[in-house]
N, C-alpha and C positions, 0 to 999 in steps of 0.2 A: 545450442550454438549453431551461427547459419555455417554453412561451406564456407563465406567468404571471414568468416570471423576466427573458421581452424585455421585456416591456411595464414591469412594474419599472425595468428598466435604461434606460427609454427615457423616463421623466421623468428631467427636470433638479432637481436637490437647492433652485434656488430656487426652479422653479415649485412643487415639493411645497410649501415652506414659505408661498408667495402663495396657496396653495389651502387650509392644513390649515385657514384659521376657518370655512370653508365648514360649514350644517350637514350631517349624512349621516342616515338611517332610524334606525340602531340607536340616537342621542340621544335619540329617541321614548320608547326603551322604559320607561328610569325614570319619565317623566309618565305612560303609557299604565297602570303599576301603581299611580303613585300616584289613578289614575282609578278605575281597580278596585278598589282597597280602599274608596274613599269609596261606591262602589256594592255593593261585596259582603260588608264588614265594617264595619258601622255602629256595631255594637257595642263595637269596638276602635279609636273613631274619638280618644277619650283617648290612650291608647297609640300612636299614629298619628298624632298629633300632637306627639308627643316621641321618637319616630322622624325626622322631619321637621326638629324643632328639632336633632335630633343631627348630621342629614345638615349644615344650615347651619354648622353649627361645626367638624365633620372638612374640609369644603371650606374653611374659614377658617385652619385648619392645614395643609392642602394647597398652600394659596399660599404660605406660610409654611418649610414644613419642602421639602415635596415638587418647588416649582420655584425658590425661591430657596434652600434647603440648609441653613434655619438652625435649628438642632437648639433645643426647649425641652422645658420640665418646666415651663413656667409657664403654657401659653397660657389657662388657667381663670382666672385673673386677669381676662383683658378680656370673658369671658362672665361673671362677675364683677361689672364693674362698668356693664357696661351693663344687669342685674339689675337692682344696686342702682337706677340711674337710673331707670329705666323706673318703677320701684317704689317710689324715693320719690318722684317726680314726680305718681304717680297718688295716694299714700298723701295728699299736699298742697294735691290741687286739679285736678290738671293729666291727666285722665283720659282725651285722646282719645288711641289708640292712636298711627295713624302716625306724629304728629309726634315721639310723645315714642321712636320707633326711631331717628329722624331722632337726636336727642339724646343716644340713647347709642351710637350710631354716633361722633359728636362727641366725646365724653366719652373714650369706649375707643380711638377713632382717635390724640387729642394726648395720653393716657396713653403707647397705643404708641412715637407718636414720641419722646418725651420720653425714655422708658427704653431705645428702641432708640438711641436717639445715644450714652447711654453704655455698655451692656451690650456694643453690636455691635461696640468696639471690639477684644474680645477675642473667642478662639472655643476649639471645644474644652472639656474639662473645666471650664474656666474657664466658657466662658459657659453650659453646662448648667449649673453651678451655679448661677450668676447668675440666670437664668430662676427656678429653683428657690424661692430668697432672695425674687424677686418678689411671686410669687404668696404665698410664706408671711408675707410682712410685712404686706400688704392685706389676707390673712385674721387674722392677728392683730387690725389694724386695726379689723376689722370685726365682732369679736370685743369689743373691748373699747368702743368705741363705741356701748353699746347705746342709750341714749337716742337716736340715731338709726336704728340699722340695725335696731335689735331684738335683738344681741346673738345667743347661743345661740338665742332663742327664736323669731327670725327676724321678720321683718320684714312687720306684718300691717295691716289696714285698706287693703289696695289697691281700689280702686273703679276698674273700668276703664267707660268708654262705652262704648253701642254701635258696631260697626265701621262706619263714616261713616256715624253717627247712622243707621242701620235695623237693622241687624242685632246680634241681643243674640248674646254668650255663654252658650251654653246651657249644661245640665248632661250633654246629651251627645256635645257637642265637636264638633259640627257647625261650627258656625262658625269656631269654633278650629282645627280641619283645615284649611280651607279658606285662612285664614287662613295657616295656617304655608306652607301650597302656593306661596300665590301670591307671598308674599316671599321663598320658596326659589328661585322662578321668576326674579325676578326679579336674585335677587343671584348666583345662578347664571351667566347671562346676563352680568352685572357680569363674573363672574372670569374667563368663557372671551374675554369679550373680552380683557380683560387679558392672559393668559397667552399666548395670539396675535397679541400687538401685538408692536414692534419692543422692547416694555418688556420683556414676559415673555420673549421669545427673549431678551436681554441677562442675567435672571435665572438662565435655563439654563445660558449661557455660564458665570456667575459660580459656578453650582453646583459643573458638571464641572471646571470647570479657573480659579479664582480670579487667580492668579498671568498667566495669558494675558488676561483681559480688563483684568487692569491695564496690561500694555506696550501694548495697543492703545488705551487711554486712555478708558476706560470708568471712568465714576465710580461704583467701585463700592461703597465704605460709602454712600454717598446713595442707593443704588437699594434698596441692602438693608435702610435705615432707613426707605424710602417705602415696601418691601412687607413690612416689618412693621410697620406704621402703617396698612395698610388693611389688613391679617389681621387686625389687634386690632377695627377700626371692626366687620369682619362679623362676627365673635365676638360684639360690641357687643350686635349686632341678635340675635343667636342668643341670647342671656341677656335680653334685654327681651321675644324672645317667649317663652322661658319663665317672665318675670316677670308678662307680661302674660294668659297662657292659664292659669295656677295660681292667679293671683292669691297668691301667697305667695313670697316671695324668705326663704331660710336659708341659715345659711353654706356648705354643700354647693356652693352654685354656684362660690363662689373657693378650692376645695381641690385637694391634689396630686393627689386621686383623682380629680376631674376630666380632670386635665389627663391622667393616667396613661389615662383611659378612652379620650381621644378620639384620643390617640395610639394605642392597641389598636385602633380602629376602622379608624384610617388605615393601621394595619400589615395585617389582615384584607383591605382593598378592595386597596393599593397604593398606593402615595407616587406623586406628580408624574406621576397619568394624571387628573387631573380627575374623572372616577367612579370613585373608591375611595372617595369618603363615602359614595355613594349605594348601593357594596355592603357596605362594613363596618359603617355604621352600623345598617341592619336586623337582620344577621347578629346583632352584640354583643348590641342591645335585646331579641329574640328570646329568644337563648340566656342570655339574662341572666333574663329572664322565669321560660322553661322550667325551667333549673336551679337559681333559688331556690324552686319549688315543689319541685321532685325529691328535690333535697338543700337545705336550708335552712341549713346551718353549713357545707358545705365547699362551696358551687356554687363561689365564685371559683377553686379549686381545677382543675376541670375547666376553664373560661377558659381559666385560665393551662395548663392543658395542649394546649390548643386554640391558641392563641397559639406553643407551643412547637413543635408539629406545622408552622404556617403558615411562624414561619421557618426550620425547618430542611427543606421540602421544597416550597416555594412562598416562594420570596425575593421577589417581587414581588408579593406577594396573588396575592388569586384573580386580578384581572386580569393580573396577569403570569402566571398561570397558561395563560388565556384566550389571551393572547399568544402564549405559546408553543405550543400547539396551535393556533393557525392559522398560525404560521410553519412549523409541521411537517406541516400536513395544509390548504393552503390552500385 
């Protein structure tokens, strides 16, 4: 047995789990880059700002798919509608930024619950479809409503204030970076609490083995419908700051292709490790960039082969990648 295999053996499986919220160095690294870019690519500070908005929305799926287990095709829905919110809130009068995150947090959080109470009763085929149905009916919705939403033409006149009355939105996204930073910080912060609490181990539980957390008496459609009711709320915020840093909300935000993206993101980083938004979502925006300049008619093509590569020889993303080379080479 090597040294590092005693010492392994020699924590107890509860102290591991009383210890894993602790933070560690390598958590650093995602802010330590997102530091860097704000100091060494100014000019990409647009683009790097919806980078950021990506990351909040794959970690909003993350809670979602990757530690509670529940498969959709709809999650663009509540990025969606907390868009809309944020957007028509400012189109109307209501222009200070944080509160109105607050509001489509709200908005997309009692949406969640709402649809989660009855979608989650079923799973399976069934309920990816259902997710599916979601997200396409709201986009219809929002479609044919254009006297409010703006329809096709999208949804314009947003006037946002300055960020706590000093700081304007510039034209070169300074603020708006900085901006997306600090509510990623913070709702980041938000889920790893969560997902380390006695809540998110319960999640787990209900992941791997649904059928055992129920004879142990785990109320488990309730947990599933409260952590898909706060996947929807951060989604929420994830669509008001791209309502709020464009200034323009169009139907793109509540489409299948959304939701199809940020699952591809979460597939790239790795489901149910907490930083797999922060590596697929660069990776996607990136290669998404690069390959519609390269190739302009087939880039999604390459994606999707990039995509096909990842799960047939990295089933975990990159980080299960990452994973298993240091299980093998500690």
């Amino acid at each position: 047995m090597t040294k590092l295999d005693r010492r392994t053996a020699a924590v107890h499986p509860v102290d591991h789990i009383a210890h894993s919220h602790r933070l560690r160095w390598p958590e650093a690294l995602p802010w330590l880059l997102i530091a860097a870019t704000y100091l060494l690519f100014p000019s990409y500070l647009a683009l790097g700002s919806q980078v950021l908005i990506m990351v909040l929305f794959a970690l909003s799926l993350d809670l979602v798919l990757g530690y509670a287990g529940i498969v959709t095709l709809g999650h663009a829905a509540f990025f969606g509608l907390g868009a809309y919110t944020a957007g028509l809130l400012a189109a109307h009068g209501w222009s200070e930024p944080i509160s109105a995150l607050f509001a489509a947090a709200v908005v997309a959080g009692a949406f969640g619950a709402a649809s989660g109470a009855i979608i989650l009763r079923t799973s399976g085929l069934t309920l990816l479809m259902l997710t599916l149905a979601v997200v396409s009916l709201l986009a219809e919705a929002a479609n044919k409503a254009d006297s409010i939403t703006g329809g096709a033409d999208g949804l314009q006149g947003i006037v946002i204030n300055p960020l706590l009355g000093r700081f304007d939105f510039d034209l070169y996204g300074r603020t708006a970076y900085l901006y997306c930073a600090a509510v990623l910080l913070v709702m980041w912060y938000v889920v790893r609490r969560l997902v380390h609490s006695p809540f998110g181990r319960s999640l787990t539980g209900i992941r791997e083995n649904r059928l055992r957390m129920h004879a142990i008496g785990a109320p488990v459609r309730r947990r599933l419908v409260t952590a898909y009711a706060i996947g929807a709320a951060v989604a929420g915020v994830a669509g008001a700051l791209q309502a709020q840093t464009t200034q323009f909300v169009a139907l793109n935000v509540i489409s299948f292709h959304l939701s199809a993206a940020v699952l591809i993101i979460l597939i790239f980083g790795g489901a149910g490790r907490l930083y797999g938004a922060f590596v697929g979502a660069p990776i996607y925006m990136v290669a998404q960039d690069m390959l519609s300049r390269l190739d302009p008619v087939y880039w999604f093509f390459w994606v999707g082969l990039l995509l096909v590569l990842v799960v047939l020889f990295a089933r975990g993303g990159i980080l299960g990648c990452v994973d298993g080379v240091r299980r093998r080479w500690p």
